[in-house]
C-alpha positions as CSV (number, residue, x, y, z in Angstrom):
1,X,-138.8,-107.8,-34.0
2,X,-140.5,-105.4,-32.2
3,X,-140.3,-103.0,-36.1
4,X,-142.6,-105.2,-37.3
5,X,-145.6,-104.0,-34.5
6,X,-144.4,-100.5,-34.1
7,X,-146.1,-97.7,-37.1
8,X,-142.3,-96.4,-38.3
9,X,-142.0,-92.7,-39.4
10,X,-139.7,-93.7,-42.4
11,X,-142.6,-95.8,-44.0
12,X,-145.6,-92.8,-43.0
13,X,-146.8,-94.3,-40.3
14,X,-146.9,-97.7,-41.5
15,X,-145.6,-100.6,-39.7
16,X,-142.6,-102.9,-41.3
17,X,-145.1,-106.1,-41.4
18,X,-148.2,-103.8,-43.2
19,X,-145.2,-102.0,-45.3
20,X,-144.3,-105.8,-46.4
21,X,-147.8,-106.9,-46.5
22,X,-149.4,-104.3,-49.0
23,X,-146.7,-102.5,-50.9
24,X,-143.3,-104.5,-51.4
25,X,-143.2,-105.8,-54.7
26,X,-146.9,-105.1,-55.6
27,X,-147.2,-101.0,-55.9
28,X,-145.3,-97.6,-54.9
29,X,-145.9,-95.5,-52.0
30,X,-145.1,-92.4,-51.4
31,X,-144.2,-91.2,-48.2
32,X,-143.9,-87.5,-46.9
33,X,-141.1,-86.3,-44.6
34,X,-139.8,-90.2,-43.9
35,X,-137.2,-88.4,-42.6
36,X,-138.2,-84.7,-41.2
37,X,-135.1,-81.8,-42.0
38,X,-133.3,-84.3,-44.6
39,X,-130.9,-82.2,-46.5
40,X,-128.9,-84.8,-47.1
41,X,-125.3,-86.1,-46.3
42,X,-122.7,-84.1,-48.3
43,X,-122.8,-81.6,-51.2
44,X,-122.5,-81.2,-54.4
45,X,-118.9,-80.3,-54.6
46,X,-118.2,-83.6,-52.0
47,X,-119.9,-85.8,-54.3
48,X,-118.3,-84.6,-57.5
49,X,-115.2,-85.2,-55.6
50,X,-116.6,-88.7,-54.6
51,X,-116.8,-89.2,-59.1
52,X,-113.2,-88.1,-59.2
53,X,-111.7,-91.0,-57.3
54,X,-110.3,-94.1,-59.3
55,X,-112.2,-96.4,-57.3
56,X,-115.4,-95.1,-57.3
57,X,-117.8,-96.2,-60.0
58,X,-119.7,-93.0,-61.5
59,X,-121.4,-91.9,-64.5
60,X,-122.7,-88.4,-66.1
61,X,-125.6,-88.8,-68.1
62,X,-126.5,-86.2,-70.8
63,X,-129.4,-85.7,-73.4
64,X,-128.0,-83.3,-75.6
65,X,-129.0,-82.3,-79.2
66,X,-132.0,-85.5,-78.8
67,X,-130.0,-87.6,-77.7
68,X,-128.8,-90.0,-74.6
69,X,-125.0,-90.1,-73.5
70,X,-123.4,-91.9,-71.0
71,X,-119.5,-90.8,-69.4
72,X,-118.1,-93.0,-67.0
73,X,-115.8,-92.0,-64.4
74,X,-113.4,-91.3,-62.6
75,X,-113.8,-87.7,-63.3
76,X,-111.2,-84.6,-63.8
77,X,-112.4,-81.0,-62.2
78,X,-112.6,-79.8,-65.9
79,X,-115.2,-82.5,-66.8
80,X,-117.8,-80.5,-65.1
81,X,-116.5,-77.3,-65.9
82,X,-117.4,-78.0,-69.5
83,X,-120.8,-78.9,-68.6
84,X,-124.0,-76.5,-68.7
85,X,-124.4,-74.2,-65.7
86,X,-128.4,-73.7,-66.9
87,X,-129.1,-76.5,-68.4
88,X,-132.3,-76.3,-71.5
89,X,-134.8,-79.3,-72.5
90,X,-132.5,-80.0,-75.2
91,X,-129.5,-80.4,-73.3
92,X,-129.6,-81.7,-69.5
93,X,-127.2,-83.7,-67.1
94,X,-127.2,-85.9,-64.3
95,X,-124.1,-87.5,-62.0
96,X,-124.8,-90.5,-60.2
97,X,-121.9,-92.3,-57.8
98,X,-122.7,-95.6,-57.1
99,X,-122.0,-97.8,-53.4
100,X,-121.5,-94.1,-51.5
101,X,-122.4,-95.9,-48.4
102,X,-118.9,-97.7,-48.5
103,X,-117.0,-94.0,-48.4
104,X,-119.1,-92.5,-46.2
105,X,-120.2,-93.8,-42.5
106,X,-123.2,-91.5,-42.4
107,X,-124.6,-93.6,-45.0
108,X,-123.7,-96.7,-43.9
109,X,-126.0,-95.3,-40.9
110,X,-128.8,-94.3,-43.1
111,X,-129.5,-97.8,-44.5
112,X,-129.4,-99.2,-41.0
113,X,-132.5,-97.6,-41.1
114,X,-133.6,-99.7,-43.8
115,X,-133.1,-103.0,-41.6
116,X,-136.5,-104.4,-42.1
117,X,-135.6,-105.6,-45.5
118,X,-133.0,-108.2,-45.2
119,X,-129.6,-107.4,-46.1
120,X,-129.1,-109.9,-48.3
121,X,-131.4,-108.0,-50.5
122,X,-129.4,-104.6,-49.8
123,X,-127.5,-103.1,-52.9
124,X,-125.3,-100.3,-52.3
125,X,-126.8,-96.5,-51.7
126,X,-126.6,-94.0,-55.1
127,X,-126.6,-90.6,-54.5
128,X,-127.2,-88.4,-57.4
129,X,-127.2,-84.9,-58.3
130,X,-129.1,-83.0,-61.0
131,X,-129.6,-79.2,-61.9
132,X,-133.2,-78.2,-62.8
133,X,-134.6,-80.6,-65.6
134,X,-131.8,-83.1,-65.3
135,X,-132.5,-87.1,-64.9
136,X,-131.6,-90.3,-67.0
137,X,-135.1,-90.4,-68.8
138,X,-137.9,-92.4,-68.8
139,X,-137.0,-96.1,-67.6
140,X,-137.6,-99.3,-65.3
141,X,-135.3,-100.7,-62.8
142,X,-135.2,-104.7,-62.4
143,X,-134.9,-104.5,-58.2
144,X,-136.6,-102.4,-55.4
145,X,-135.4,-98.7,-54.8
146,X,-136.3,-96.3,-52.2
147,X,-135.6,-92.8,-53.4
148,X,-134.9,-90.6,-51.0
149,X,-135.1,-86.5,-51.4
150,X,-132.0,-85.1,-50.1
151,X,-131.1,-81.2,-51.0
152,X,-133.9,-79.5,-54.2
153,X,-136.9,-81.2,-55.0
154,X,-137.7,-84.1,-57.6
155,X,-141.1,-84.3,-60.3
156,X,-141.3,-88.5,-60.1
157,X,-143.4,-89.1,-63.0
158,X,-145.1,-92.9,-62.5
159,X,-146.5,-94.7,-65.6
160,X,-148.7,-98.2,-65.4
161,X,-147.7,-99.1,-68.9
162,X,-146.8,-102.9,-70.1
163,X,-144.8,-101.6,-72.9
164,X,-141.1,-101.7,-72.1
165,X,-139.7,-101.4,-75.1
166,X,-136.0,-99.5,-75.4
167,X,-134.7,-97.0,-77.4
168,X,-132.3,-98.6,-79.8
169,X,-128.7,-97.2,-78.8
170,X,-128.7,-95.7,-76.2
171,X,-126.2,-96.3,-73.1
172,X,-129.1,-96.8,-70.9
173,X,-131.9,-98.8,-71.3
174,X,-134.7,-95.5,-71.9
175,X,-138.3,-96.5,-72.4
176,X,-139.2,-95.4,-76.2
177,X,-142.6,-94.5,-74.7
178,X,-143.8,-93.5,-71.9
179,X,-147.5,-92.6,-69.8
180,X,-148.1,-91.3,-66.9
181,X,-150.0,-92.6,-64.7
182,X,-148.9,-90.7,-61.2
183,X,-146.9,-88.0,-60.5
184,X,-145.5,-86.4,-57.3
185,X,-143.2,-83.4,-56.5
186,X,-141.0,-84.8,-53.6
187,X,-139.2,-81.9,-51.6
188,X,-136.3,-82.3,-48.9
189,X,-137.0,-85.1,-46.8
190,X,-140.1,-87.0,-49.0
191,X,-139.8,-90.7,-50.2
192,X,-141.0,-92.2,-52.9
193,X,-140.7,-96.7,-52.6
194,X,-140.8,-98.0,-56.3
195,X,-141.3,-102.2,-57.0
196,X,-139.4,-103.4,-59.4
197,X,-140.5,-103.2,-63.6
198,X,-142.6,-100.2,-63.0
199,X,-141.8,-97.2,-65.4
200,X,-140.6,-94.2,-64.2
201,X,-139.1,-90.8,-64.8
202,X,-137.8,-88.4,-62.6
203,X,-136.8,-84.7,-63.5
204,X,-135.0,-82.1,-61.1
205,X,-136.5,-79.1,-60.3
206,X,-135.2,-76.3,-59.3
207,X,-136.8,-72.8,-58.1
208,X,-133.4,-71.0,-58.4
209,X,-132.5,-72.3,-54.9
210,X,-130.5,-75.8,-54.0
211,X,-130.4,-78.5,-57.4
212,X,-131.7,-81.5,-56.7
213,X,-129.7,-84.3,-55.2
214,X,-131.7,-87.8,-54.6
215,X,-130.7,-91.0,-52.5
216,X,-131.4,-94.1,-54.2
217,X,-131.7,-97.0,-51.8
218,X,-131.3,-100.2,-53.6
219,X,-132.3,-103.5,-53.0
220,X,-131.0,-106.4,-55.4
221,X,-133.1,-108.8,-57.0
222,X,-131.0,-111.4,-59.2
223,X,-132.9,-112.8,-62.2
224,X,-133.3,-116.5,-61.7
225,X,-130.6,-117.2,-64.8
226,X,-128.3,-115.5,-62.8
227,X,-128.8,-117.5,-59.5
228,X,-129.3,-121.1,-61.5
229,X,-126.0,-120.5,-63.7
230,X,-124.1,-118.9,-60.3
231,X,-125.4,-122.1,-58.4
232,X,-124.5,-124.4,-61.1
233,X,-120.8,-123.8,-60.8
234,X,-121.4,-123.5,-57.3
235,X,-122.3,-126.8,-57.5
236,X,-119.4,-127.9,-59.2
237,X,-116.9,-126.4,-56.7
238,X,-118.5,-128.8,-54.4
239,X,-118.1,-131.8,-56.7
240,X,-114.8,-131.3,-56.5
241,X,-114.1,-130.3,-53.2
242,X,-114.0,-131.5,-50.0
243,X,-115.9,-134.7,-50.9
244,X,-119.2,-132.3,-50.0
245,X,-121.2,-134.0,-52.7
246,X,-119.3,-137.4,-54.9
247,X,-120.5,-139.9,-57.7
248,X,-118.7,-143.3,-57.6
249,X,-118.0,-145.8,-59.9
250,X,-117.7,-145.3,-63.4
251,X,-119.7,-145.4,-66.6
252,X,-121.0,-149.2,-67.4
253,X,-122.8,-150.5,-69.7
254,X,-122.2,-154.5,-69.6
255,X,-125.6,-154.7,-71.4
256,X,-124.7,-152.7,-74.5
257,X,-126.2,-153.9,-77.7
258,X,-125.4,-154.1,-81.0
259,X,-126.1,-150.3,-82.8
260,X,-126.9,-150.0,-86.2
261,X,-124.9,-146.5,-86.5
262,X,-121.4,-146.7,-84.2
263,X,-121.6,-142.9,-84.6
264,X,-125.1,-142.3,-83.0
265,X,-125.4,-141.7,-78.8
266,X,-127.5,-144.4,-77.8
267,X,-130.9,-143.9,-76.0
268,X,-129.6,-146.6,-73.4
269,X,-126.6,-144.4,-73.2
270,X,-128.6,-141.5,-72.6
271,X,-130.5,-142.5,-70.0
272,X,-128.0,-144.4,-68.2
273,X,-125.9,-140.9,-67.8
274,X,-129.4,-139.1,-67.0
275,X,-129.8,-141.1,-64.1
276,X,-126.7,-140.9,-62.8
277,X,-126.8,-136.9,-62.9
278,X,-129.8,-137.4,-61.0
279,X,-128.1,-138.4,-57.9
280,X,-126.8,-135.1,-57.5
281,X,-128.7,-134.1,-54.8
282,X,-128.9,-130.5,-52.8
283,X,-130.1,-129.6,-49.8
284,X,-131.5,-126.4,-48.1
285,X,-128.3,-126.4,-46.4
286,X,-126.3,-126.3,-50.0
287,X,-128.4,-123.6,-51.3
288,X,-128.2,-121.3,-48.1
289,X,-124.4,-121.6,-48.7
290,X,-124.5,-120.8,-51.7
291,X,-126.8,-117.8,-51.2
292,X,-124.6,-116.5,-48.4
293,X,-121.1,-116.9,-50.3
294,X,-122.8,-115.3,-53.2
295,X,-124.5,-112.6,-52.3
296,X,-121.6,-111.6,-49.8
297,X,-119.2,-111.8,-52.7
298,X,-117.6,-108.3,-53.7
299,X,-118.4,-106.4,-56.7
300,X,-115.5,-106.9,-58.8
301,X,-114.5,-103.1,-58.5
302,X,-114.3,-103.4,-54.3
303,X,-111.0,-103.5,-52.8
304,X,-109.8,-103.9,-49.5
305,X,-107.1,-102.2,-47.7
306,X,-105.2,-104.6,-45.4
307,X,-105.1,-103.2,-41.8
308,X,-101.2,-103.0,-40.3
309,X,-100.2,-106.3,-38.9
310,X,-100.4,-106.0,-35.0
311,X,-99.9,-109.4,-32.8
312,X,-103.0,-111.3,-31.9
313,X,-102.5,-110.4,-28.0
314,X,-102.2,-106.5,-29.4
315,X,-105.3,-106.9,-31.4
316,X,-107.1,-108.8,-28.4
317,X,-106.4,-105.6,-26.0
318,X,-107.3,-102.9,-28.6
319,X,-110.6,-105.1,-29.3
320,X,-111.5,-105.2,-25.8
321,X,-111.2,-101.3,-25.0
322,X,-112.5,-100.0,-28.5
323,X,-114.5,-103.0,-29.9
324,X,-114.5,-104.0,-33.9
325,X,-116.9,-102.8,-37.0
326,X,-117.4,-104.1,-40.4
327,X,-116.0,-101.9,-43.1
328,X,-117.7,-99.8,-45.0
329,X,-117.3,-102.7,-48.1
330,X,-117.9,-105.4,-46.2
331,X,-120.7,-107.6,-46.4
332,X,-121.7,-110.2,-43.5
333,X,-124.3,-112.1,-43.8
334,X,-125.6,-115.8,-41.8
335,X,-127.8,-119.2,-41.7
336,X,-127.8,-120.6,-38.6
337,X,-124.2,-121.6,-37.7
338,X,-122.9,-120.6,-41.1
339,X,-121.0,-117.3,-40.9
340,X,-120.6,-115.1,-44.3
341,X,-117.7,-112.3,-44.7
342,X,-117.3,-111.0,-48.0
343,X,-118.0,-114.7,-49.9
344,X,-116.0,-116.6,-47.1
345,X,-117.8,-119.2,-44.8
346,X,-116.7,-119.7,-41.0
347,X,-119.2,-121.7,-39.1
348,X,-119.3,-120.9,-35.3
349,X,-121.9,-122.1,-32.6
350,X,-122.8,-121.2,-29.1
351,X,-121.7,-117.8,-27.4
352,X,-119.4,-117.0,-30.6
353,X,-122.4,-117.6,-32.7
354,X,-124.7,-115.2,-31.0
355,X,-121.8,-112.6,-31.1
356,X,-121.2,-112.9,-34.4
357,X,-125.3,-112.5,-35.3
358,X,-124.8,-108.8,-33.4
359,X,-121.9,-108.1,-35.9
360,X,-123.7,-109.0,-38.9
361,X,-127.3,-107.2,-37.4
362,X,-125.6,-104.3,-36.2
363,X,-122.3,-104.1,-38.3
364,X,-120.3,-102.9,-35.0
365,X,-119.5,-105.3,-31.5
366,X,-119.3,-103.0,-29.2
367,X,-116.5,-102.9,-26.0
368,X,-116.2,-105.3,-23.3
369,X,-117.2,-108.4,-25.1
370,X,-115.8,-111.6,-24.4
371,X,-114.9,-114.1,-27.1
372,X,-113.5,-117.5,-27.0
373,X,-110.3,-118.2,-28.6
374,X,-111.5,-119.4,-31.9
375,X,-113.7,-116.5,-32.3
376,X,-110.8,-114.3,-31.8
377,X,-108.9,-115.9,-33.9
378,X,-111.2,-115.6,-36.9
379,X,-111.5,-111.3,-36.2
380,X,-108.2,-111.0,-35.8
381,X,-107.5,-112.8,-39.4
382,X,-110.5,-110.5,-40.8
383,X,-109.4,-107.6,-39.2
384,X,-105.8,-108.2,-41.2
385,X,-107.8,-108.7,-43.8
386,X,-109.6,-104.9,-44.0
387,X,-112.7,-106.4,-43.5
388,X,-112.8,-105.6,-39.8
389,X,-112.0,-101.9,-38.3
390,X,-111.9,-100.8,-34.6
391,X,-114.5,-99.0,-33.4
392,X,-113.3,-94.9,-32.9
């Protein structure tokens, strides 16, 4: 990919293999004007309106009289009404929305710009807002973020600590100590790239002008519990599906000998059953199915909306003068021939395989494509779906 040679203004100058090379995972960089005239991508009042819908996870964090609260949405107009106008060091808030990028297209745009980390990594975008001194405390994250200045400027506080340890109690997990290490000021525009486990703090701060409101680019990392126990019934779909993966036969044991205790499990017993078990076998192809169905898989608060029911030959002339987009929710994701929407597998080759790569790359196909009947077939049932939209 021709980001990977090219010095990209979004990383300072660096190029998406040295970016990779020298910072992901292993230490923070800061990165000034990654995106010159940033502002942001709605306001205060538009994001507030954002926390008032029922499907829209969102939170209001508070520290107030020495200690940490947590509100979750949706919101009413009065909830912030009753909050602070000037906030003090003794009582300070913070709103955060969660997955704006599947409300709002510009955002699905702004981490397009973020497509040299793959996108089965990607999270969902948080936007939050802050008046001056507001933030969630000192704390670690357990995945990669970009943080992103939008409107007001941010103090990111940096610590090298090994200490993690949590205040007891409190609705987020807030470091009981904390050291600083580094510390920027990051206006409009400025990016600050955090690894995962490294303490942080950031605090808004505001010269009487615009509050702060920060972009928080996430990138997942599941804990390897997570993806053993998710594969492990994974794993147990395929035993009993589709003959993917099968045991014969039954338990024998035309050797058994006499026990002393009819009650115990016999070490014959045990190792007769280990080594059947040991026949389940996976391979790389298992796994990337896995992997794809899973991280593809909706958070249990996404919905979709089912587009109105048109005929296939309707669908096919609408797709060939407008062309077709992923929804804002949806997910695609792909290995080799094996095709991802939103946790469901199709497996195309050829042509409709290449097409279907540009989809997931790009999130859009654009007018004037060809497709074979099969592949039409499977957009038009994803389009019904709501995970498909034309392009306007």
């Amino acid at each position: 990919m021709t980001t990977n040679i090219k010095p990209f203004p979004l990383l300072g100058g660096l190029t998406p293999a040295q970016f990779l090379a020298e910072y992901w995972q292993k230490k923070p960089l800061l990165i000034k004007q990654a995106i010159p005239n940033f502002t942001g991508l709605l306001s205060p009042d538009e994001l507030a309106g954002l926390a008032c819908e029922d499907d829209v996870q969102s939170r209001i964090v508070e520290f107030k009289k020495g200690k940490w609260l947590a509100h979750h949405g949706p919101f009413e107009d009065e909830d912030f009404a009753n909050l602070p106008e000037n906030p003090t060091p003794n009582h300070n808030w913070t709103l955060l929305v969660q997955s704006v990028n599947h409300y709002l297209p510009e955002a699905t745009a702004l981490l397009q710009q973020f497509n040299f980390i793959p996108h089965a990594r990607l999270d969902d975008l948080m936007v939050s807002y802050a008046p001056n001194g507001g933030g969630v405390g000192p704390h670690f994250d357990s995945y990669d973020v970009f943080l992103l200045q939008g409107q007001g400027k941010r103090l990111w506080r940096v610590s090298e600590q090994t200490d993690l340890a949590l205040i007891e109690g409190a609705p987020l997990r807030i470091l009981q100590n904390f050291e600083t290490a580094q510390e920027w000021l990051l206006e409009a525009g400025d990016m600050l790239y955090l690894p995962p486990q490294l303490a942080h703090w950031g605090i808004a701060v505001s010269d009487g002008a615009d509050d702060c409101m920060t972009y928080s680019i996430g990138f997942r990392a599941p804990k390897n519990q997570e993806l053993a126990t998710e594969f492990l019934g994974f794993m147990q779909d395929q035993l009993n599906q589709d003959n993917k993966l099968t045991l014969d036969g039954i338990y024998s044991d035309a050797d058994l000998s006499l026990q002393t205790h009819p009650a115990e499990i016999g070490k014959e017993m045990v190792s007769k059953v280990s080594a059947n078990l040991q026949k389940i076998k996976w391979s790389d192809a298992l796994v990337a199915e896995f992997l794809g169905t899973y991280l593809s898989e909706p958070k249990p608060d996404v919905v979709f909306e089912a587009n109105k029911k048109i005929s296939a030959k309707a669908f096919a002339d609408k797709l060939a003068k407008l062309g077709i987009a992923l929804d804002l929710k949806s997910q695609m994701l792909f290995f080799g021939d094996s095709f991802f929407m939103n946790g469901e597998l199709a497996i195309f080759a050829g042509e409709s395989a290449n097409i279907l790569k540009l989809l997931a790359d790009n999130r859009r196909i654009e007018a004037g494509t060809i497709f074979d009947e099969n592949l039409l077939q499977q957009l038009y049932d994803w389009y019904v779906a709501g995970y498909l939209n034309f392009n306007t």
